[in-house]
C-alpha positions in Angstrom: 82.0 33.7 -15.7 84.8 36.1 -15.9 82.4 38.9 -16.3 80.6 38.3 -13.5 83.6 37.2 -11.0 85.1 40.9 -12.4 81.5 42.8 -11.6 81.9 40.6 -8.2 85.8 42.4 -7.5 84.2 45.4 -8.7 81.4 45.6 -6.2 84.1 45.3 -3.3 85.4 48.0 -3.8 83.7 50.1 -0.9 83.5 47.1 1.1 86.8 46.9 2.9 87.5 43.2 2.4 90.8 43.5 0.8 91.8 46.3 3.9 90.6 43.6 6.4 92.1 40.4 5.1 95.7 42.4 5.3 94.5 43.0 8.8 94.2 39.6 9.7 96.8 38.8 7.7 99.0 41.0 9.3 98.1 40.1 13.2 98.5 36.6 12.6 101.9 36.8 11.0 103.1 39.0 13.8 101.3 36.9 16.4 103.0 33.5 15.0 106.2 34.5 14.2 106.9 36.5 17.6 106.3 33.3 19.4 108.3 31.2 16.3 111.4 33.5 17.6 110.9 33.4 21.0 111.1 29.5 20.8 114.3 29.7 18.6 115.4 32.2 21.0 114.5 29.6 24.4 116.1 26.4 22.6 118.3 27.4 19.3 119.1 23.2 18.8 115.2 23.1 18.0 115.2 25.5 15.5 114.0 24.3 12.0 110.8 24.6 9.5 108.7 22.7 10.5 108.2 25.3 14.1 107.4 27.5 11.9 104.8 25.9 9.6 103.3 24.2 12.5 102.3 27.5 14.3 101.0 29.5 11.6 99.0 25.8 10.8 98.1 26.2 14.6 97.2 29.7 14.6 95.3 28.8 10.6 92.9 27.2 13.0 91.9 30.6 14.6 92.2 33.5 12.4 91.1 31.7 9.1 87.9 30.5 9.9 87.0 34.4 11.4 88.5 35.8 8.1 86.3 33.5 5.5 83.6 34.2 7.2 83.9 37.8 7.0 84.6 37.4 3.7 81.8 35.9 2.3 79.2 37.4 4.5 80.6 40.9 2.8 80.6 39.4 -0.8 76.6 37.8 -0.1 75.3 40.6 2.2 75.5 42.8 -0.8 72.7 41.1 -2.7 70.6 40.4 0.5 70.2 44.1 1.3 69.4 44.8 -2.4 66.9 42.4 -2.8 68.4 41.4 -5.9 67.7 37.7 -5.9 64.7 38.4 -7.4 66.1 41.3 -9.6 68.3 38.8 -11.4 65.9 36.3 -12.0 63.7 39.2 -14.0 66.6 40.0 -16.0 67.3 36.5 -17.1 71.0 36.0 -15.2 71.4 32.8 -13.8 71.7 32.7 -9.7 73.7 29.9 -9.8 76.1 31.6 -12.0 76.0 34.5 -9.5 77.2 32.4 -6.5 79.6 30.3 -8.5 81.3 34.1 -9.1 81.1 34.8 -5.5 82.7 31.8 -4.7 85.2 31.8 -7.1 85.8 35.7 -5.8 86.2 34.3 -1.8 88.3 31.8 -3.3 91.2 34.1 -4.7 91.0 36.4 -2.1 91.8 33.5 0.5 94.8 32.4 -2.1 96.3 35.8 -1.8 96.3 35.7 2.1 97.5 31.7 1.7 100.4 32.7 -0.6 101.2 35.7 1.9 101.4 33.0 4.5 103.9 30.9 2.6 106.2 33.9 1.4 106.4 35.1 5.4 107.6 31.6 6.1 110.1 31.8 3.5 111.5 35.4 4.7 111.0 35.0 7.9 113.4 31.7 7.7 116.3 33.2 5.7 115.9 36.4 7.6 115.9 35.0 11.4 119.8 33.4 11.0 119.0 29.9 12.2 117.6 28.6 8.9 118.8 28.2 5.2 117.7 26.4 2.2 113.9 27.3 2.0 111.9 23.8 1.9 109.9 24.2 -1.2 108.2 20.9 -1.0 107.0 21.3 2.6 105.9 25.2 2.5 103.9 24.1 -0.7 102.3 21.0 1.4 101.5 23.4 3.9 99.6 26.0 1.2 98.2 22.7 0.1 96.8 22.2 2.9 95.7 25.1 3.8 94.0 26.1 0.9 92.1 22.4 0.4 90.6 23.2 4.3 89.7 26.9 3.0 87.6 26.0 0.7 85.7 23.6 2.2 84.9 26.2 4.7 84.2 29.0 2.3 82.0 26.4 0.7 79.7 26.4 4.4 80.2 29.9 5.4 78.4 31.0 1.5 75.8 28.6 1.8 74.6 29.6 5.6 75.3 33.1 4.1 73.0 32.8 1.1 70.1 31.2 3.3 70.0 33.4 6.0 69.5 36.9 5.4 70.9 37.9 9.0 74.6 38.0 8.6 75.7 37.9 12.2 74.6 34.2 12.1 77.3 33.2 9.7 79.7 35.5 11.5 78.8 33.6 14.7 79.3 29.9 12.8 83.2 31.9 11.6 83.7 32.6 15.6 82.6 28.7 16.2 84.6 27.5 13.7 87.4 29.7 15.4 87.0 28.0 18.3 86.8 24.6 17.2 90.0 25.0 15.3 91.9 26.2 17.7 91.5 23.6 20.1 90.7 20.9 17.6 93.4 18.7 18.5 91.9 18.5 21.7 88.8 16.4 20.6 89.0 12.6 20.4 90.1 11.6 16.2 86.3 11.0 15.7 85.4 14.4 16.4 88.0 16.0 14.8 86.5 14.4 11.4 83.8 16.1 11.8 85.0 19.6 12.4 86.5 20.9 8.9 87.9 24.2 10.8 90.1 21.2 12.7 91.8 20.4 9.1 93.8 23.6 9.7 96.6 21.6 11.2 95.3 18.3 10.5 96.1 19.1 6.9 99.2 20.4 8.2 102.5 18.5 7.1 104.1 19.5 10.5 103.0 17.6 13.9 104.0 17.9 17.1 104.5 15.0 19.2 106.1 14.4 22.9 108.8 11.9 23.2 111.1 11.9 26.8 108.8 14.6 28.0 109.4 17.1 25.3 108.2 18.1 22.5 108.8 17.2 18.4 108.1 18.4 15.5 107.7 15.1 13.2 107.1 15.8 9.3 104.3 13.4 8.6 103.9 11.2 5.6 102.1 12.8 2.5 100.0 9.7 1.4 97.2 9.5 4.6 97.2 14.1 4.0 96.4 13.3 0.8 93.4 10.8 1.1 92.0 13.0 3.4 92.4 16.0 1.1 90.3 14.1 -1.4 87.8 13.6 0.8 87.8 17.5 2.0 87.6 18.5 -1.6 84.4 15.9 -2.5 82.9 17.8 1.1 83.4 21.1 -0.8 82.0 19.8 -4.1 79.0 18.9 -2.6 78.6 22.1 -0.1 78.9 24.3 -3.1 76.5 22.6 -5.2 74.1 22.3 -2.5 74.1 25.8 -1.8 74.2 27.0 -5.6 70.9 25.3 -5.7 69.5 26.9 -2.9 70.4 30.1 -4.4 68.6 29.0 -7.7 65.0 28.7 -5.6 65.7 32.1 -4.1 63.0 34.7 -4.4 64.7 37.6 -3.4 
């Protein structure tokens, strides 16, 4: 397995990915944390962590979903235009162990940009002059979070990836998904369920709720984040194992 998630890295390497994950990366942070200091700026007594985390959770729901997709349909695009499904099969290497390697590669690529996330939050804090004492628990709630609702849709994207040879199909579900989290909150709690790219800030320890006509940013209780967590993660189980044996029957 490390062999093959090292030939996976290795094959990248003319790709862009890394390039355009930093890129996103980097649009998003300035994006978020321009408006984070333009509400400190607007109402200083409101100033605190949770602004912060629920923003970039906010704006999670946007760029994420764009950048997984991109992601994966780079890392499985490569075999698809080589034809090497079949290739594989004549050399005796294992598909599945092929897209468990992708997978796994998507996976740490999407930590990185997570764990850039949480160490902008944490500098971007001390830095600004209106917060101290960097919240461990709650900027690792929020990487929990964030990285449990990653993987489930890095789970999807591979699978539609690995099915269908045309890429700008996946790419299209990554704008969807965009969509959908941006404006999950929006939808009714039913529908919200259903959309994973909505567990962006439904993960999210941070809420915002209006009391006397303005607005709060309440901390929510770990116990009902973590239930649904579980259930995300069981979701991703079975996406993955569904699409590792789809790409077990592929032909090439």
């Amino acid at each position: 397995m490390r062999k093959a998630l090292s030939l996976e890295f290795y094959k990248l390497r003319r790709k862009y990915v890394l390039p355009m994950a930093l890129l996103f990366l980097t649009v998003e942070l300035v994006w978020a944390l321009i408006a984070v200091s333009m509400s400190f700026e607007r109402n200083r007594d409101s100033a605190g962590w949770e602004v912060i985390v629920a923003m970039l959770s906010t704006m999670n729901g946007l760029f994420l979903p764009l950048l997984s997709a991109i992601v994966v349909s780079r890392i499985c695009d490569m075999e698809h235009k080589g034809n090497t499904w079949r290739l594989l099969r004549s050399m005796a290497v294992q598909p599945g162990k092929l897209y468990a390697a992708k997978y796994a590669c998507a996976g740490l690529i999407m930590l990185g940009v997570c764990l850039c996330q949480v160490l902008a939050i944490a500098v971007f804090g001390v830095q600004s002059g209106y917060l101290t004492s960097v919240p461990l628990v709650l900027l690792a709630r929020f990487l929990f979070g964030t990285l449990v609702t990653t993987l489930v849709v890095l789970a999807l994207q591979q699978w539609i990836s690995t099915v269908v040879k045309n890429q700008a199909f996946a790419l299209c579900l990554g704008m969807l998904g965009g969509f959908l989290g941006m404006v999950g909150d929006l939808f009714p709690e039913a529908a919200r369920r259903v959309f994973v790219w909505a567990y962006y800030t439904g993960l999210s320890p941070v809420t915002q709720q209006y009391a006397s006509e303005k607005m709060q940013f309440v901390v929510r209780e770990a116990g009902p984040i973590s239930s649904a967590a579980a259930v995300l993660l069981a979701v991703a189980a079975l996406l993955f194992l569904m699409g590792r044996r789809h790409a077990s029957r592929l032909e090439g």
